[in-house]
C-alpha positions as CSV (number, residue, x, y, z in Angstrom):
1,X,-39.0,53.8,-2.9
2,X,-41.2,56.3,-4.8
3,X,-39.9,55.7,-8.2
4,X,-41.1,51.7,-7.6
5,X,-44.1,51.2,-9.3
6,X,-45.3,47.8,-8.3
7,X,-45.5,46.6,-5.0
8,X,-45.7,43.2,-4.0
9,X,-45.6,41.6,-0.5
10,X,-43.7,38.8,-0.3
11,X,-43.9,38.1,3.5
12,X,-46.4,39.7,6.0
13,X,-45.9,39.6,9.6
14,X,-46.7,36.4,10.3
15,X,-44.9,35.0,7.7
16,X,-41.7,36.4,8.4
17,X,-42.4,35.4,12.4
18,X,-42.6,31.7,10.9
19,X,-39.3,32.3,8.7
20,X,-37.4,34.1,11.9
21,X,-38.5,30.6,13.6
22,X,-37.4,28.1,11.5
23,X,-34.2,29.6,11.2
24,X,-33.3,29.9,14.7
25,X,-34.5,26.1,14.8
26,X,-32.2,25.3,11.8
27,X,-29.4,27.2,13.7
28,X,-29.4,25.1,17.0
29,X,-29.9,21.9,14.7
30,X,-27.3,22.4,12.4
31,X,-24.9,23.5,15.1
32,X,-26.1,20.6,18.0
33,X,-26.9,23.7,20.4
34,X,-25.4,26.8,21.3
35,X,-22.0,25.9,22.7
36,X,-19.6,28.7,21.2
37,X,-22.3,30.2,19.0
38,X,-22.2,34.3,18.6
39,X,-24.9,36.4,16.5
40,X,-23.5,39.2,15.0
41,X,-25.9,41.2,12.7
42,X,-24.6,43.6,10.1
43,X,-25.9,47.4,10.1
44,X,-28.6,48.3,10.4
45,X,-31.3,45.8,9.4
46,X,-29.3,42.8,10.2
47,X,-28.7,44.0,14.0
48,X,-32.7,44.0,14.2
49,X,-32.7,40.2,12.7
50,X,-30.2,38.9,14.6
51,X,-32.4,40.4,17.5
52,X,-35.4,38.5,16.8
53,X,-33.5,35.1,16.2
54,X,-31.3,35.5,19.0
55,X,-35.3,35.7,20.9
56,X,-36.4,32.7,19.3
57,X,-33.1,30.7,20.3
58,X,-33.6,31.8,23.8
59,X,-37.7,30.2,23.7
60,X,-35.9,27.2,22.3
61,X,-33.0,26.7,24.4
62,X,-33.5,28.6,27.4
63,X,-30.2,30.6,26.6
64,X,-29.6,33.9,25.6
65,X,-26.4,33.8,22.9
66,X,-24.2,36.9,23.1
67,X,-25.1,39.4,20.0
68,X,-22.6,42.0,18.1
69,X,-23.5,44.5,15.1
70,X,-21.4,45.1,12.6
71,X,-20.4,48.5,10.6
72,X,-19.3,47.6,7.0
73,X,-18.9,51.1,5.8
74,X,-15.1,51.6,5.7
75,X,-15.0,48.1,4.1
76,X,-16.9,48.6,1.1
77,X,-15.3,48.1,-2.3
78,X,-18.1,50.8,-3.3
79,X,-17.5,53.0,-0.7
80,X,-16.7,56.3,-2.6
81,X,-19.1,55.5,-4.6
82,X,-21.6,56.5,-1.5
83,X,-20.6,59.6,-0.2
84,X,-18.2,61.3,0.3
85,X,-19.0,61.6,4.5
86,X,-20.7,58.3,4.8
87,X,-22.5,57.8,7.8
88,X,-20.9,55.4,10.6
89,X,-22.7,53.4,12.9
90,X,-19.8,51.6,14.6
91,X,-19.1,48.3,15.8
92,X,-20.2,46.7,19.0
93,X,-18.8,43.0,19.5
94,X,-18.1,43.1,23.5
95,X,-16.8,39.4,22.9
96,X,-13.8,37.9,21.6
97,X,-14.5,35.8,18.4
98,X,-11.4,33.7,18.7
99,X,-12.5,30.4,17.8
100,X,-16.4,31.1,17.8
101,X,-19.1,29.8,15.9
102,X,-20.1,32.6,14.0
103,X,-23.7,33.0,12.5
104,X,-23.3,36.2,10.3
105,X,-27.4,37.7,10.0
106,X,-28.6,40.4,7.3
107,X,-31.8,41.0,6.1
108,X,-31.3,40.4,2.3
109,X,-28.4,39.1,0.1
110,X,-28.3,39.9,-3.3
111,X,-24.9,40.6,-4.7
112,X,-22.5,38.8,-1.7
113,X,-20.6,42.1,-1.5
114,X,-22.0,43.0,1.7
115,X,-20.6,39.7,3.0
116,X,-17.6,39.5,1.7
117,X,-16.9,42.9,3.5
118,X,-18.6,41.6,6.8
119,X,-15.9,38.4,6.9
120,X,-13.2,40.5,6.2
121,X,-13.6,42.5,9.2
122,X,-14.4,39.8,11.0
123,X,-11.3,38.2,10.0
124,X,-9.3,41.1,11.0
125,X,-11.1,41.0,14.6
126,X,-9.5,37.4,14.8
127,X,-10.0,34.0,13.9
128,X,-13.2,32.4,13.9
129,X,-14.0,28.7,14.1
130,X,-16.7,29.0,11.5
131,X,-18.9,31.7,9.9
132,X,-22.6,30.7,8.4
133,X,-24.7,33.3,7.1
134,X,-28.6,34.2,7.8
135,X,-30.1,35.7,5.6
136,X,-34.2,36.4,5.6
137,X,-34.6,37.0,1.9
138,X,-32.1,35.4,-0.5
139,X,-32.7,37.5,-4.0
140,X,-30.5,35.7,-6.1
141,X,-27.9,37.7,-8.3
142,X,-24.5,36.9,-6.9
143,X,-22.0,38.7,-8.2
144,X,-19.2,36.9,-5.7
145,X,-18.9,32.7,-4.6
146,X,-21.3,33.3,-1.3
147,X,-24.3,31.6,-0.2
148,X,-26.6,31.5,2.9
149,X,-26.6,28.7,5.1
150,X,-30.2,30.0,6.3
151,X,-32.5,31.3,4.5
152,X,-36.2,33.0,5.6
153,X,-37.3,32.9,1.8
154,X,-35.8,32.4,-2.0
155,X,-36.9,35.4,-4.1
156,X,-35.0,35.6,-7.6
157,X,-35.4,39.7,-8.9
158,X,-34.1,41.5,-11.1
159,X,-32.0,44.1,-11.2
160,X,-34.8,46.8,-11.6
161,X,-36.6,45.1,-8.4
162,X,-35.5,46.2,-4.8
163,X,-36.7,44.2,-1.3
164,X,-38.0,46.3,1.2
165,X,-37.6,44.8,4.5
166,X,-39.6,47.3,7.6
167,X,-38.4,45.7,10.5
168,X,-37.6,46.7,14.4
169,X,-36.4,44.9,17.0
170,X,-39.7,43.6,18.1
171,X,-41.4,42.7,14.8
172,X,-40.6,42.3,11.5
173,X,-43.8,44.2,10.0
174,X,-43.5,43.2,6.0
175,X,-41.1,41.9,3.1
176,X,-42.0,43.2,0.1
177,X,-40.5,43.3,-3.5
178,X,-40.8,46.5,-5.5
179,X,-40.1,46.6,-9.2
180,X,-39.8,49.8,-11.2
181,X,-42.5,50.8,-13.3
182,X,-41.3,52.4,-16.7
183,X,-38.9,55.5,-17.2
């Protein structure tokens, strides 16, 4: 991020703790509970999300909903393009998604590429009832037919901007949006 010259925050910590919560609210509206509902967070950002909304579902409901993280790397369509030894963080999804309720969680979504990876290995895992998508900062820019179903905050950027999302699994700290300064 040293190249960014402008910094803006976009969401501070309370902020994003108020996005994080209507979400989860959204999530058990929109789905009239948490009957057959799984959380599965892409790598590695999206794990930590789908971590705090799985918390605010279980202050809502009283239920913990069963949470898998998801490795994209080997279904890229960029992925030599990266590296040519890209770093694999694996999959763990100790449930069977066989006619689930899916709610797919990432901390931005720019391009849909991401996603469109995600659902394909999804899809190869088995057959889902339904897959929405939560995304805490929706930047605009879709290069593919995707869009969230949840959504922490609209931010339209350019190409030359970036989000920075610093997040853990306790907290997500700030949201800013960086935007390179001349070259």
């Amino acid at each position: 991020m040293a190249n960014y010259a402008e910094i803006t925050v976009l969401m501070d910590e309370a902020t994003a703790k108020r996005a994080v919560s209507r979400i989860a609210y959204e999530i058990v509206e929109r789905n009239k509970g948490t009957d057959n509902l799984v959380i599965i967070g892409i790598q590695t950002k999206g794990v930590s999300l789908a971590r705090l909304i799985i918390k605010k579902i279980e202050e809502i409901e009283g239920i913990s909903l069963p949470l898998g993280s998801l490795d994209i790397t080997f279904y890229r369509d960029d992925l030599t393009r990266l590296s040519k030894h890209p770093v694999v963080a694996g999959n763990d999804i100790a449930f069977s998604i066989e006619d689930k309720k899916i709610i797919l969680v990432d901390d931005v979504l720019y391009s849909g590429r991401t996603i469109r990876s995600a659902m394909e290995e999804i899809f190869d895992m088995g057959r889902p009832e339904k897959i929405e998508l939560a995304v805490l900062v929706d930047r605009g820019g879709r290069e593919l037919p995707i869009r969230a179903d949840y959504v922490g905050k609209d931010v339209p950027t350019s190409h030359n901007e970036y989000i920075d999302v610093v997040i853990d699994d306790e907290m997500i700290k700030k949201v800013s949006i960086c935007g390179k300064g001349e070259e």
